[in-house]
mmCIF file of the N, C-alpha and C atoms, coordinates in Angstrom:
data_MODEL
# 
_entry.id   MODEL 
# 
loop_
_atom_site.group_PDB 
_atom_site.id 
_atom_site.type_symbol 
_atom_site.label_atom_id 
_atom_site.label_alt_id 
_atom_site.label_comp_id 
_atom_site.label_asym_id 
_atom_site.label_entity_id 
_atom_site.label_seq_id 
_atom_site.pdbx_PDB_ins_code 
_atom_site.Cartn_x 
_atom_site.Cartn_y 
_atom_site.Cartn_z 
_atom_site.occupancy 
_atom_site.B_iso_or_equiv 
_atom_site.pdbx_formal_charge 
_atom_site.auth_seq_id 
_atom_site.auth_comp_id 
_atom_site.auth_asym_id 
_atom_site.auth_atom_id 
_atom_site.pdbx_PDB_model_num 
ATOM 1   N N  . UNK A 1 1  ? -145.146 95.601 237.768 1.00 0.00 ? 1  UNK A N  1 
ATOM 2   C CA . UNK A 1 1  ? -145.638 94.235 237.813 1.00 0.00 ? 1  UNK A CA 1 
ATOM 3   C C  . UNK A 1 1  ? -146.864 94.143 236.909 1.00 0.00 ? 1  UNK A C  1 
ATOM 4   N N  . UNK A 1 2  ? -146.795 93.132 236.577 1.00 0.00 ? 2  UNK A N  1 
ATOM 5   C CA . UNK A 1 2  ? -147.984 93.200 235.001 1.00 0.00 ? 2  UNK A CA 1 
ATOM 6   C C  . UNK A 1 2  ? -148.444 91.830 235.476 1.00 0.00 ? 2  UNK A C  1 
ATOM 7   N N  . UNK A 1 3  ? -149.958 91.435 235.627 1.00 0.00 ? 3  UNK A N  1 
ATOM 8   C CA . UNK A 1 3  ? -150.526 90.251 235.777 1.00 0.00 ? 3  UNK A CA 1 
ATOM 9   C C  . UNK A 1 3  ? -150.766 89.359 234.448 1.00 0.00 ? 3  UNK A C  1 
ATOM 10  N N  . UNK A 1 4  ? -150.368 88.064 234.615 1.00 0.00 ? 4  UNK A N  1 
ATOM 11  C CA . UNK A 1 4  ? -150.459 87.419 233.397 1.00 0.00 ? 4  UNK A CA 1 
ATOM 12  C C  . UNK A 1 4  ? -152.023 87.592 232.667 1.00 0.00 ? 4  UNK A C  1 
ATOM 13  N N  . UNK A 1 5  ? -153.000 87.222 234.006 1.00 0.00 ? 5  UNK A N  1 
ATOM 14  C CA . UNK A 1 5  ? -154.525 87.043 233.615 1.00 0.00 ? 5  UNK A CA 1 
ATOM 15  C C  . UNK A 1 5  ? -155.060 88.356 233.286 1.00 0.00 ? 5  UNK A C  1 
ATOM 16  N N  . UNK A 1 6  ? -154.081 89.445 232.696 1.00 0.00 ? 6  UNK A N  1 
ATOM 17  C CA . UNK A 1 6  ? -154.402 90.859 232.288 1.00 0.00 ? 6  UNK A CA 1 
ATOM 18  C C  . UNK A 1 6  ? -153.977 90.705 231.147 1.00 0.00 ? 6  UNK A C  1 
ATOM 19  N N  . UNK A 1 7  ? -153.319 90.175 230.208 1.00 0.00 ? 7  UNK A N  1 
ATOM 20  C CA . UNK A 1 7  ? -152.397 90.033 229.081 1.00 0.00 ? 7  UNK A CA 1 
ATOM 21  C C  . UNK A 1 7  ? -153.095 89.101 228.296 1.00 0.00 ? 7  UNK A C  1 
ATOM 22  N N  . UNK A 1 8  ? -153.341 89.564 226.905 1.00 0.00 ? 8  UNK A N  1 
ATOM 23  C CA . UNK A 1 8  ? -153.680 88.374 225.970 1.00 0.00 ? 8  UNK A CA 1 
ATOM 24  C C  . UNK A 1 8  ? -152.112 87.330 225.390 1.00 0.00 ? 8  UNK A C  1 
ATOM 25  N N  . UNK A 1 9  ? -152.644 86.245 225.316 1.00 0.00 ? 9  UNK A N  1 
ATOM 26  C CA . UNK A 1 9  ? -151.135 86.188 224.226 1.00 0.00 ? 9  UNK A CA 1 
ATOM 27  C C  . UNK A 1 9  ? -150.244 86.602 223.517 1.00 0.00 ? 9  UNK A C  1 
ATOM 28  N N  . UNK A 1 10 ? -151.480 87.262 222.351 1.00 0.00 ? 10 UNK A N  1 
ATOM 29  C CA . UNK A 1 10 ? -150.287 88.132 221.284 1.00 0.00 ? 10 UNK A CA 1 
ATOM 30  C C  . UNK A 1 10 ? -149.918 88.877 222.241 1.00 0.00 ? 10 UNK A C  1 
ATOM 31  N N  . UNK A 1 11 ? -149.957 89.652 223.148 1.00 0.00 ? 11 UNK A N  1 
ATOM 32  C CA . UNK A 1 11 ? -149.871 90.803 223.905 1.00 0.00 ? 11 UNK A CA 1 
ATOM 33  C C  . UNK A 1 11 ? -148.451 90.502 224.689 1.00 0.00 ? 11 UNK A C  1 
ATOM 34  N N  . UNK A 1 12 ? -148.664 89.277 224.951 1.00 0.00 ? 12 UNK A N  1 
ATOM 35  C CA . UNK A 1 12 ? -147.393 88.888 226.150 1.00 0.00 ? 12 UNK A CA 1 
ATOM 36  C C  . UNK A 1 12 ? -146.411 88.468 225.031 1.00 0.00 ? 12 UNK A C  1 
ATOM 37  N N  . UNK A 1 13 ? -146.432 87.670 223.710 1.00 0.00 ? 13 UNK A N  1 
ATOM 38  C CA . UNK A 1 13 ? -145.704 87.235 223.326 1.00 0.00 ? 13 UNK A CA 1 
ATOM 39  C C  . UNK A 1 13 ? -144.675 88.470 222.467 1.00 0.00 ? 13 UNK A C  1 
ATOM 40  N N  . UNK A 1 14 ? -145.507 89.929 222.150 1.00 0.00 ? 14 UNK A N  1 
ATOM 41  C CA . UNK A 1 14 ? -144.857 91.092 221.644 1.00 0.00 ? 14 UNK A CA 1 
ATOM 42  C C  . UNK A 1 14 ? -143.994 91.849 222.811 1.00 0.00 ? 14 UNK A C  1 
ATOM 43  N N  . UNK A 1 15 ? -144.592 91.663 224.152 1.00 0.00 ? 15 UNK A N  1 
ATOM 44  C CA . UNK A 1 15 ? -143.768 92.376 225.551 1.00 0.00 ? 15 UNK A CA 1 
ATOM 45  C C  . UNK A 1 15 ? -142.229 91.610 225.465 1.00 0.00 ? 15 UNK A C  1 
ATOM 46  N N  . UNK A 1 16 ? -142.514 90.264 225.249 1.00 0.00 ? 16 UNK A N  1 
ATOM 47  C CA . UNK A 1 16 ? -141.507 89.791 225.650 1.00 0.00 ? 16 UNK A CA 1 
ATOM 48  C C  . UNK A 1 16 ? -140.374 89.676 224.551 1.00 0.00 ? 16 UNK A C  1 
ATOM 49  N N  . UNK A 1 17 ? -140.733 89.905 223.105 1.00 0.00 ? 17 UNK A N  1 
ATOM 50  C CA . UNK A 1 17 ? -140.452 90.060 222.494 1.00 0.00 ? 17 UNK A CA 1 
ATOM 51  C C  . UNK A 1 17 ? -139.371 91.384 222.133 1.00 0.00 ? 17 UNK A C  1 
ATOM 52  N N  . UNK A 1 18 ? -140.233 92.388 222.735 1.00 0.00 ? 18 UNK A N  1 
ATOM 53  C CA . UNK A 1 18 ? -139.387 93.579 222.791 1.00 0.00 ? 18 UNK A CA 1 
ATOM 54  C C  . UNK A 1 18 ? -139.201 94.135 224.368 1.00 0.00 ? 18 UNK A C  1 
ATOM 55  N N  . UNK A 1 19 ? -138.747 92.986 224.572 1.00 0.00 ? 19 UNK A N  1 
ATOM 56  C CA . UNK A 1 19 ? -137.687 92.881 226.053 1.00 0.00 ? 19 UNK A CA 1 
ATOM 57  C C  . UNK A 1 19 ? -138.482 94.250 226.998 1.00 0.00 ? 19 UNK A C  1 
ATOM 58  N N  . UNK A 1 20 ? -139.765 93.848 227.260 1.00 0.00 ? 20 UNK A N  1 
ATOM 59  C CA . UNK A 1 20 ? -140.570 94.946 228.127 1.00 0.00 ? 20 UNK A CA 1 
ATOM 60  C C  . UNK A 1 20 ? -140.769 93.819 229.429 1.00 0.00 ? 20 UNK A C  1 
ATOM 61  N N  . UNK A 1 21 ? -141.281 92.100 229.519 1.00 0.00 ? 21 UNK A N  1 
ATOM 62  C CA . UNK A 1 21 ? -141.029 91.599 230.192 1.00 0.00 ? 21 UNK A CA 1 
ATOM 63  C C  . UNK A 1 21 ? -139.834 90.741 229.974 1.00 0.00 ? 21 UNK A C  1 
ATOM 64  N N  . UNK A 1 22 ? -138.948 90.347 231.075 1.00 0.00 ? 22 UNK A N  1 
ATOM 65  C CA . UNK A 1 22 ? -137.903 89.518 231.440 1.00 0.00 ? 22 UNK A CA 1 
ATOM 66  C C  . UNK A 1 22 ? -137.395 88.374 232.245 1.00 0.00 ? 22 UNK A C  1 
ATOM 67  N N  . UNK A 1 23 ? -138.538 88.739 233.255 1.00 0.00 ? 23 UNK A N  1 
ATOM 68  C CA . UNK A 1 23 ? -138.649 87.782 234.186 1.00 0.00 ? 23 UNK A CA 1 
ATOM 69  C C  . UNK A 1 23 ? -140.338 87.588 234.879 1.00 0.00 ? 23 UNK A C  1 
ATOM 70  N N  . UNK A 1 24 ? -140.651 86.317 235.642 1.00 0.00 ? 24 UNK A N  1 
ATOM 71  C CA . UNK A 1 24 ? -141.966 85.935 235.505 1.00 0.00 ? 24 UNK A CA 1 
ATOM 72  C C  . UNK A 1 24 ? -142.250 85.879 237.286 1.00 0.00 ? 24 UNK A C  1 
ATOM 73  N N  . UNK A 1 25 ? -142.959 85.978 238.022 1.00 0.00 ? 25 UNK A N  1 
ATOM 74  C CA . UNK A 1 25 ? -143.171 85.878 239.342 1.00 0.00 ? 25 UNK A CA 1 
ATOM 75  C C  . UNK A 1 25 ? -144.480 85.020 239.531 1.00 0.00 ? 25 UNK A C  1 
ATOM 76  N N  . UNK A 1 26 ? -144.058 84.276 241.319 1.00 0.00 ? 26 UNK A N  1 
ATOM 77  C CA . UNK A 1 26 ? -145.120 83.817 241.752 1.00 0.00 ? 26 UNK A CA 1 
ATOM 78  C C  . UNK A 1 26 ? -145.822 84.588 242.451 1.00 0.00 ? 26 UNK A C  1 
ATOM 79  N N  . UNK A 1 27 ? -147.371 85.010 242.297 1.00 0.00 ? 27 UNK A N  1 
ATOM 80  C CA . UNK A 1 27 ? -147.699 86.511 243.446 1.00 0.00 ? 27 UNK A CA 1 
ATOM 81  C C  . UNK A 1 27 ? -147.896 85.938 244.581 1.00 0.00 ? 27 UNK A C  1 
ATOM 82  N N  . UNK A 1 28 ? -148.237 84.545 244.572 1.00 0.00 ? 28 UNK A N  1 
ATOM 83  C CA . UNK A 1 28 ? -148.967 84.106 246.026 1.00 0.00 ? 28 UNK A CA 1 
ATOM 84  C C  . UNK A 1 28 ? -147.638 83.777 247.096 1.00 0.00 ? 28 UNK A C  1 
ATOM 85  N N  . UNK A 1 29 ? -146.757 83.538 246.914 1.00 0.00 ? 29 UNK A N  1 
ATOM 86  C CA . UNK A 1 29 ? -145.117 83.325 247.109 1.00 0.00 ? 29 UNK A CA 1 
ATOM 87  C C  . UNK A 1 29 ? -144.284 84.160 247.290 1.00 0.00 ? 29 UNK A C  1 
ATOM 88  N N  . UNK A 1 30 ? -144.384 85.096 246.233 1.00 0.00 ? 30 UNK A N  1 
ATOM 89  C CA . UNK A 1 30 ? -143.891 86.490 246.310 1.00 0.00 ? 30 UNK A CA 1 
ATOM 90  C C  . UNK A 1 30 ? -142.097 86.298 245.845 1.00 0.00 ? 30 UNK A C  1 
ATOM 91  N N  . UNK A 1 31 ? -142.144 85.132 244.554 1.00 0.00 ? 31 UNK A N  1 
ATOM 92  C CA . UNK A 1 31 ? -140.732 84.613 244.360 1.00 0.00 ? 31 UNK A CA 1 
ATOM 93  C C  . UNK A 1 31 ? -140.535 85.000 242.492 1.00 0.00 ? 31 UNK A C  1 
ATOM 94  N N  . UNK A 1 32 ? -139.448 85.523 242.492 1.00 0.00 ? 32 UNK A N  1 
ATOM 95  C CA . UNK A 1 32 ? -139.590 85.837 240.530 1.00 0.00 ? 32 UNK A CA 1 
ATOM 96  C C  . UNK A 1 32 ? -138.388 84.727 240.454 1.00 0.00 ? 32 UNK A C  1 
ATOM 97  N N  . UNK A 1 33 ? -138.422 84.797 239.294 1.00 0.00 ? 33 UNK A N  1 
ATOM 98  C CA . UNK A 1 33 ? -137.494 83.829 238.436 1.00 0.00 ? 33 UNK A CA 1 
ATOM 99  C C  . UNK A 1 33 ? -137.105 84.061 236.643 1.00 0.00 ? 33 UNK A C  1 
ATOM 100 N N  . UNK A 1 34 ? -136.533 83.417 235.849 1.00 0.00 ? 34 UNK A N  1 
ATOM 101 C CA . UNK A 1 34 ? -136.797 83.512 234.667 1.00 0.00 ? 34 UNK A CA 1 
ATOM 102 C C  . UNK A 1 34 ? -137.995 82.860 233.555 1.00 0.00 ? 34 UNK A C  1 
ATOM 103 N N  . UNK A 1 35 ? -138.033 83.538 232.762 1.00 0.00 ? 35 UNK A N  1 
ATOM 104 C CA . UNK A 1 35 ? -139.200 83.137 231.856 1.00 0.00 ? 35 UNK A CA 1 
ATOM 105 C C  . UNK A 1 35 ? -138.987 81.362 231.375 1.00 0.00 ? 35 UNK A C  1 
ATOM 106 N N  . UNK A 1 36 ? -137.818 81.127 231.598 1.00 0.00 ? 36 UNK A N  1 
ATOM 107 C CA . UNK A 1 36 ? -137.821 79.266 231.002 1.00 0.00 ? 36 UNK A CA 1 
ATOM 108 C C  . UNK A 1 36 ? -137.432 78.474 232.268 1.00 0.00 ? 36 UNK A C  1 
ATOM 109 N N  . UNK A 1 37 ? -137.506 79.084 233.289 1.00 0.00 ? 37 UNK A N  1 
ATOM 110 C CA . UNK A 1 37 ? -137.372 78.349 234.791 1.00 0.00 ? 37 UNK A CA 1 
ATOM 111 C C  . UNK A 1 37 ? -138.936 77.185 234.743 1.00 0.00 ? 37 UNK A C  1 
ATOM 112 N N  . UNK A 1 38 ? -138.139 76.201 235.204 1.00 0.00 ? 38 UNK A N  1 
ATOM 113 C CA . UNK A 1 38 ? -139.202 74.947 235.180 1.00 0.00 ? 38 UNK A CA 1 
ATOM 114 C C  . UNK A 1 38 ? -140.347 75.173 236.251 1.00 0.00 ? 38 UNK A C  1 
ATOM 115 N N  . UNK A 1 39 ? -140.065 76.238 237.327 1.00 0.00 ? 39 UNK A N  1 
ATOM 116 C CA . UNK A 1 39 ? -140.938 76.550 238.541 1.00 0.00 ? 39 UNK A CA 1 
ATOM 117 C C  . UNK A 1 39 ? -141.489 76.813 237.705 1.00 0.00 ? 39 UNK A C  1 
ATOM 118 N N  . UNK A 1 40 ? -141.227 78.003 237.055 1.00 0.00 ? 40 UNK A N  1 
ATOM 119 C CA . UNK A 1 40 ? -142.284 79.042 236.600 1.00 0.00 ? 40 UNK A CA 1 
ATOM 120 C C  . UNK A 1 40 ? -143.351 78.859 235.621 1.00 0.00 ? 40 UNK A C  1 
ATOM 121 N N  . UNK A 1 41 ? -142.546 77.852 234.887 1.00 0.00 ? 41 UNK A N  1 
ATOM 122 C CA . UNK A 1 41 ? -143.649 76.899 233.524 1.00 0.00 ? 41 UNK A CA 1 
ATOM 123 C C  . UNK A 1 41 ? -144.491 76.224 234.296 1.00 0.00 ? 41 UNK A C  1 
ATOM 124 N N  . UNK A 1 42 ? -144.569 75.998 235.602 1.00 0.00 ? 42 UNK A N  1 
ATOM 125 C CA . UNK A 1 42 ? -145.806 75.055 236.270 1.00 0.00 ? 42 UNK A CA 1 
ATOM 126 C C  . UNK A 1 42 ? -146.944 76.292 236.760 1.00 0.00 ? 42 UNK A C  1 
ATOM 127 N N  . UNK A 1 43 ? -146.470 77.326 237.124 1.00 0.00 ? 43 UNK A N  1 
ATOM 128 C CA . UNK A 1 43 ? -147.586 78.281 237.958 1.00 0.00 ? 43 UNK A CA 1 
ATOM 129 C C  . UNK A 1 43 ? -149.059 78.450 237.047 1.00 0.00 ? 43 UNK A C  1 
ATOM 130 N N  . UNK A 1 44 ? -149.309 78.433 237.732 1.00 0.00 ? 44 UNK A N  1 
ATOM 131 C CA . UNK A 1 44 ? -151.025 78.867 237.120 1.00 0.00 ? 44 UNK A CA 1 
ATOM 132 C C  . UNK A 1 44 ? -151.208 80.539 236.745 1.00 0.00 ? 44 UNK A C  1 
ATOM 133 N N  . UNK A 1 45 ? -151.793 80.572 235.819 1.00 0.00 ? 45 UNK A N  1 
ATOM 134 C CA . UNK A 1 45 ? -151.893 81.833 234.958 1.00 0.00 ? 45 UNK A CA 1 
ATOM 135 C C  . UNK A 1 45 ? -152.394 82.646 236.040 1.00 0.00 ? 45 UNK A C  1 
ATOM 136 N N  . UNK A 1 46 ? -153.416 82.199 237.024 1.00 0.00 ? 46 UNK A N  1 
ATOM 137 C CA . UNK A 1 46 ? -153.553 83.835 237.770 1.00 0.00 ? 46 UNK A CA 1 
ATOM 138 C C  . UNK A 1 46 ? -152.451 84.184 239.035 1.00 0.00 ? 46 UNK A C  1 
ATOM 139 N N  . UNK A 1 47 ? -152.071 83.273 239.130 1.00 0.00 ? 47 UNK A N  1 
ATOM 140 C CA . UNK A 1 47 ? -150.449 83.258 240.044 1.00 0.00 ? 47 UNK A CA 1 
ATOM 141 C C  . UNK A 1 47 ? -149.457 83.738 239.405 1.00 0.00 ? 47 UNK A C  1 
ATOM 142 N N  . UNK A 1 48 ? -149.163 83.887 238.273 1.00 0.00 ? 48 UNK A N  1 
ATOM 143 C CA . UNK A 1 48 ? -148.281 84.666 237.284 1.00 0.00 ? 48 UNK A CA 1 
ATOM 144 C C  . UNK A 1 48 ? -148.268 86.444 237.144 1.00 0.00 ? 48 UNK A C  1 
ATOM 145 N N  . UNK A 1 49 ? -147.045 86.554 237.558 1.00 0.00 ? 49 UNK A N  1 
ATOM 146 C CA . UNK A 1 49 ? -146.718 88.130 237.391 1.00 0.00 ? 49 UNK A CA 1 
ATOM 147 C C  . UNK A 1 49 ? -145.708 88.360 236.189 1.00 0.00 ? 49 UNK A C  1 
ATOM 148 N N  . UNK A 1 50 ? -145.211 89.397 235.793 1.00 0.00 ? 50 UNK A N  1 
ATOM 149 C CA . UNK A 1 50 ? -144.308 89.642 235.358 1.00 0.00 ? 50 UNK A CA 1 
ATOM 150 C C  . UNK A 1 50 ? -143.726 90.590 235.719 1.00 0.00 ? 50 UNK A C  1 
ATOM 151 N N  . UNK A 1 51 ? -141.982 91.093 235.626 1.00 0.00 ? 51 UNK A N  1 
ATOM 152 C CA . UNK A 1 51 ? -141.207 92.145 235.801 1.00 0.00 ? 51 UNK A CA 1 
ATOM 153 C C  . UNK A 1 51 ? -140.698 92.395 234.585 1.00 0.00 ? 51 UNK A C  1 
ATOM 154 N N  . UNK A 1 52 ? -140.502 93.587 234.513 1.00 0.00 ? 52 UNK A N  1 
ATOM 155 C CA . UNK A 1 52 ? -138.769 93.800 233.675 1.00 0.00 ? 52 UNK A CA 1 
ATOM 156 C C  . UNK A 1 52 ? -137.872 94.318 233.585 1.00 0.00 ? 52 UNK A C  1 
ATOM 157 N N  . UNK A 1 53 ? -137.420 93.992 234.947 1.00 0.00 ? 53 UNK A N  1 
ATOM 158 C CA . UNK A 1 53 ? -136.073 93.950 235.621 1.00 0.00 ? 53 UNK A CA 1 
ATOM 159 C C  . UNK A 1 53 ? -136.151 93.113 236.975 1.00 0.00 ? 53 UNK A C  1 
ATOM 160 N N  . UNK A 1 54 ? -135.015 92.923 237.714 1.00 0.00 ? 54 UNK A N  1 
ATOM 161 C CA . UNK A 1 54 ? -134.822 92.470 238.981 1.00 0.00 ? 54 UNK A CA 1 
ATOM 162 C C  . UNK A 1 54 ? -135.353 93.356 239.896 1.00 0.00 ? 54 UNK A C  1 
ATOM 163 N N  . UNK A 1 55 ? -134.414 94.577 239.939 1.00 0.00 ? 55 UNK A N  1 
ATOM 164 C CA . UNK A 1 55 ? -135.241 95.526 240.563 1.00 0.00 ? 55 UNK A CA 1 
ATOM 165 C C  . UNK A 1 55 ? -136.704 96.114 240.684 1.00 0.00 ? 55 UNK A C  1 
ATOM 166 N N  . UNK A 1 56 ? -137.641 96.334 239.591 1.00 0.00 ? 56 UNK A N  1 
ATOM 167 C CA . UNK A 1 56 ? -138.551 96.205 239.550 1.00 0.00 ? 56 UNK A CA 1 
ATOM 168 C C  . UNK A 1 56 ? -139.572 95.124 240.725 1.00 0.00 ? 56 UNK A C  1 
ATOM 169 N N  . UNK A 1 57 ? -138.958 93.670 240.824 1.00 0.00 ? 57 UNK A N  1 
ATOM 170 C CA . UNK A 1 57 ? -139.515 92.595 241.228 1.00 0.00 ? 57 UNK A CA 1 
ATOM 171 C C  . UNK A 1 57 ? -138.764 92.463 242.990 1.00 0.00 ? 57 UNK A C  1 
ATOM 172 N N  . UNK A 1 58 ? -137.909 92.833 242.685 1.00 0.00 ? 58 UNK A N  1 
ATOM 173 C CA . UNK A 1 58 ? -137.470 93.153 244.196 1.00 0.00 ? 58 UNK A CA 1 
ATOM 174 C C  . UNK A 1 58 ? -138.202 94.311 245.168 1.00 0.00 ? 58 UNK A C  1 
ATOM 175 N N  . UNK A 1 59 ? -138.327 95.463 244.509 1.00 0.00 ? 59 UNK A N  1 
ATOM 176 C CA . UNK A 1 59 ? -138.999 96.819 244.868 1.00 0.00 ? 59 UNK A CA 1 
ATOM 177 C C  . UNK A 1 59 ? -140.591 96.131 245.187 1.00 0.00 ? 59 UNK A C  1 
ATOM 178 N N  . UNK A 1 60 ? -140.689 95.215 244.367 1.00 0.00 ? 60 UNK A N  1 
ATOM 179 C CA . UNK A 1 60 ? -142.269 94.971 244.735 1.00 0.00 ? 60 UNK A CA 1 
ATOM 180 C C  . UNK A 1 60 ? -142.365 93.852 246.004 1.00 0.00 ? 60 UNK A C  1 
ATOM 181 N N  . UNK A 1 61 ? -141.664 93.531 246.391 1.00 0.00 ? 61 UNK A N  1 
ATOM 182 C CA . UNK A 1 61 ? -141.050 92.562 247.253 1.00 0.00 ? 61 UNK A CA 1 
ATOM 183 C C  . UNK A 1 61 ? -141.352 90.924 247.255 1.00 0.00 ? 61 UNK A C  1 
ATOM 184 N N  . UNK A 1 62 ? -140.515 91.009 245.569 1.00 0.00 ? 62 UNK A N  1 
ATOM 185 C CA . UNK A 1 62 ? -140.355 88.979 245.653 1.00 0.00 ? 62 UNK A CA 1 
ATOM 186 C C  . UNK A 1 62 ? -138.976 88.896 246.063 1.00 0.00 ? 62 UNK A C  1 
ATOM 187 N N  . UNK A 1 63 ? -138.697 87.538 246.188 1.00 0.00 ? 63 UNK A N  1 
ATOM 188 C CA . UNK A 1 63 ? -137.229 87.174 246.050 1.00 0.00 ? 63 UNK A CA 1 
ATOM 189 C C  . UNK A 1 63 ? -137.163 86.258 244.872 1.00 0.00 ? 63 UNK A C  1 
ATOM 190 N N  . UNK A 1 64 ? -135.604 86.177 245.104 1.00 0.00 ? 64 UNK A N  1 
ATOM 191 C CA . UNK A 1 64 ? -134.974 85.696 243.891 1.00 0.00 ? 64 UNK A CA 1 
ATOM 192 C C  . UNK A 1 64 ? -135.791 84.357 243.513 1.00 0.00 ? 64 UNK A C  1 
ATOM 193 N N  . UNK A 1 65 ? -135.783 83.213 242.693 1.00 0.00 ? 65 UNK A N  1 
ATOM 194 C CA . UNK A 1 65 ? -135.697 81.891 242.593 1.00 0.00 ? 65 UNK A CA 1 
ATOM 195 C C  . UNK A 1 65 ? -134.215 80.785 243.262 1.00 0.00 ? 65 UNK A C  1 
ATOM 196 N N  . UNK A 1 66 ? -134.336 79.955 244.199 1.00 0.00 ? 66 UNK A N  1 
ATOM 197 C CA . UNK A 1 66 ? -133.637 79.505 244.351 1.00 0.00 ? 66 UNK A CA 1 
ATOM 198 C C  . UNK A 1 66 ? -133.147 78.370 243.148 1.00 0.00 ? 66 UNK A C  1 
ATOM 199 N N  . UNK A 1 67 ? -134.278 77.606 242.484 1.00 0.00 ? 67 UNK A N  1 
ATOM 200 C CA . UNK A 1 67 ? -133.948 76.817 241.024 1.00 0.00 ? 67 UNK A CA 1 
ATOM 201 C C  . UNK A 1 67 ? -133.031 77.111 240.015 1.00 0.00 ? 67 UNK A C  1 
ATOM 202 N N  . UNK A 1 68 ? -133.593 78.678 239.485 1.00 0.00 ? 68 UNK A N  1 
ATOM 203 C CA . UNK A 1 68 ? -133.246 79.432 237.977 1.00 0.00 ? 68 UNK A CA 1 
ATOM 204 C C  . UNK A 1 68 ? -132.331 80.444 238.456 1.00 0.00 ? 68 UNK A C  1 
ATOM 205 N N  . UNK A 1 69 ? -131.983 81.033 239.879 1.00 0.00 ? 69 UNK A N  1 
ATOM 206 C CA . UNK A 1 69 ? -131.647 82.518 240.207 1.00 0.00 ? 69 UNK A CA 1 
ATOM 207 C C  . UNK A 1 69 ? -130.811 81.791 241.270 1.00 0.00 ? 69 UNK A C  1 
ATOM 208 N N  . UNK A 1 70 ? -129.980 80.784 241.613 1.00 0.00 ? 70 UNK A N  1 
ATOM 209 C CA . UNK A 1 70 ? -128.857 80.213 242.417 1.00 0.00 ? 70 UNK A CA 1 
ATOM 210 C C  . UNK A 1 70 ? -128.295 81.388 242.951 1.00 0.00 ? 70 UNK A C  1 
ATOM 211 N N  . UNK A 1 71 ? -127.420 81.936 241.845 1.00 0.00 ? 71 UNK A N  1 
ATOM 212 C CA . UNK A 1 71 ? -126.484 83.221 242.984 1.00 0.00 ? 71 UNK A CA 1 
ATOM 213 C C  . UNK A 1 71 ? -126.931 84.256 243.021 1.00 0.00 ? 71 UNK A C  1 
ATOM 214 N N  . UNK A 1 72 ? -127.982 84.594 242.844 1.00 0.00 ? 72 UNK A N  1 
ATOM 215 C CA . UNK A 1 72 ? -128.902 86.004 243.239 1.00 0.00 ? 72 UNK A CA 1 
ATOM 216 C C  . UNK A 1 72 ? -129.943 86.113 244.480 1.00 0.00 ? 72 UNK A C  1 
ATOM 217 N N  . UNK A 1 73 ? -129.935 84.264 244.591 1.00 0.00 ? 73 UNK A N  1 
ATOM 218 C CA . UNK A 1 73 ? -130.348 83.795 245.914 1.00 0.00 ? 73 UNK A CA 1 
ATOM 219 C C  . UNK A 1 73 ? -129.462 83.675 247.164 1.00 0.00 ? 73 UNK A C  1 
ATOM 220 N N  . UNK A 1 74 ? -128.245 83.004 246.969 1.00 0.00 ? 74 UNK A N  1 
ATOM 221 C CA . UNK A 1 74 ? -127.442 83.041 247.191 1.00 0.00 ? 74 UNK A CA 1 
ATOM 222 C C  . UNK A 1 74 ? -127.453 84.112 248.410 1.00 0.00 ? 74 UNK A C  1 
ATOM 223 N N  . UNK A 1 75 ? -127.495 85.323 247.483 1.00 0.00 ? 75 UNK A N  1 
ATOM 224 C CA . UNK A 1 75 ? -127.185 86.949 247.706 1.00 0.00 ? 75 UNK A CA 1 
ATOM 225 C C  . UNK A 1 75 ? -127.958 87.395 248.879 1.00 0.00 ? 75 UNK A C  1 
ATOM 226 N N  . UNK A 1 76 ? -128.965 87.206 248.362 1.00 0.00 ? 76 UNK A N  1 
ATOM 227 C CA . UNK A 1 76 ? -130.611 87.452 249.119 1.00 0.00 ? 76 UNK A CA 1 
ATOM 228 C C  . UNK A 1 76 ? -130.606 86.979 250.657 1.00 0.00 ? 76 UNK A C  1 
ATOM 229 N N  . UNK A 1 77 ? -130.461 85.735 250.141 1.00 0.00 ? 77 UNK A N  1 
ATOM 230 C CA . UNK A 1 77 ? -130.261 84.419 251.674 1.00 0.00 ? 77 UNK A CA 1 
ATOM 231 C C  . UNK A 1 77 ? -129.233 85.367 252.171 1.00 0.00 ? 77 UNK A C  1 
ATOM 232 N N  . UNK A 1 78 ? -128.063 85.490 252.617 1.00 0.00 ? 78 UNK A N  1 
ATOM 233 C CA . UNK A 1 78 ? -127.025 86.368 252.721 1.00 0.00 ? 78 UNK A CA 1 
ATOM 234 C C  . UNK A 1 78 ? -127.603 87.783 253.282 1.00 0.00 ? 78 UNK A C  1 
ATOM 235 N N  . UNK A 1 79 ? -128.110 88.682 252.582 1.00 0.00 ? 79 UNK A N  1 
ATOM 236 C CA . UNK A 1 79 ? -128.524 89.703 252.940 1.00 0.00 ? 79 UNK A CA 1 
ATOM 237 C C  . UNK A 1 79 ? -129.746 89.757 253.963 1.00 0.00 ? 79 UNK A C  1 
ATOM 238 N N  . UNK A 1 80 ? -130.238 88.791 254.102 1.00 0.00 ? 80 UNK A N  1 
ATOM 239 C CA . UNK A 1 80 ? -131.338 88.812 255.035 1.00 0.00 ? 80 UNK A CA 1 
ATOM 240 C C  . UNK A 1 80 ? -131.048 88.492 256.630 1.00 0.00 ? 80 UNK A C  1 
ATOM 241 N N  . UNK A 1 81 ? -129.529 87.652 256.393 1.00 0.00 ? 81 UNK A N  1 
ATOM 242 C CA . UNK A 1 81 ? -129.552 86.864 257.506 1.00 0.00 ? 81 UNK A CA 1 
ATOM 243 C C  . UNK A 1 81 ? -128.654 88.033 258.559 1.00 0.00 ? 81 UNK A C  1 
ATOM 244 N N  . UNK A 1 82 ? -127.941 89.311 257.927 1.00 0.00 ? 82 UNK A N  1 
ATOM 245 C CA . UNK A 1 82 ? -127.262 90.191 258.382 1.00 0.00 ? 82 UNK A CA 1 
ATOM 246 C C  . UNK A 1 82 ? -128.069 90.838 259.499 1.00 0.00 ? 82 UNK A C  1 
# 
C-alpha cells in the first residue's frame, strides 16, 4: 500500500505508468477500486492509497468497489455472508 500524500506527481504518474500502481483505495473506508472510478476521482489526497494488485489491497483489508468493481463485489458480498 503506497500513500498518495507520500508520492510526488512525477512519481505517481511513472508508477502508474510502469504498471507498479493499478488500483487506488479509500484508507478511511477501507474500499479499493480502479484508477478512473468516479468514487475514486473525488477522494481527497490524504484518503488515497494505492495497490498493485487486488490481492495486495485485499491482504491489507479493503474491499472491492461496489461502482467500478460490480462483480468482484458481487463476490465479496457473497463470501462474507457464508
Amino acid at each position: 500500500m503506497i500513500k498518495h500524500s507520500e508520492l510526488s506527481s512525477a512519481s505517481l504518474k511513472i508508477q502508474i505508468k510502469n504498471k507498479e500502481i493499478n488500483l487506488a483505495g479509500n484508507s478511511h473506508l477501507k474500499i479499493y477500486g480502479t484508477l478512473g472510478c468516479k468514487s475514486e476521482k473525488r477522494l481527497k489526497k490524504e484518503n488515497r492509497v494505492f495497490f498493485q494488485s487486488e490481492s495486495a489491497a485485499l491482504e491489507a483489508g479493503f474491499r472491492p468497489c461496489g461502482n467500478c468493481l460490480k462483480e468482484e463485489y458481487r463476490k465479496w458480498i457473497y463470501s462474507i455472508k457464508i
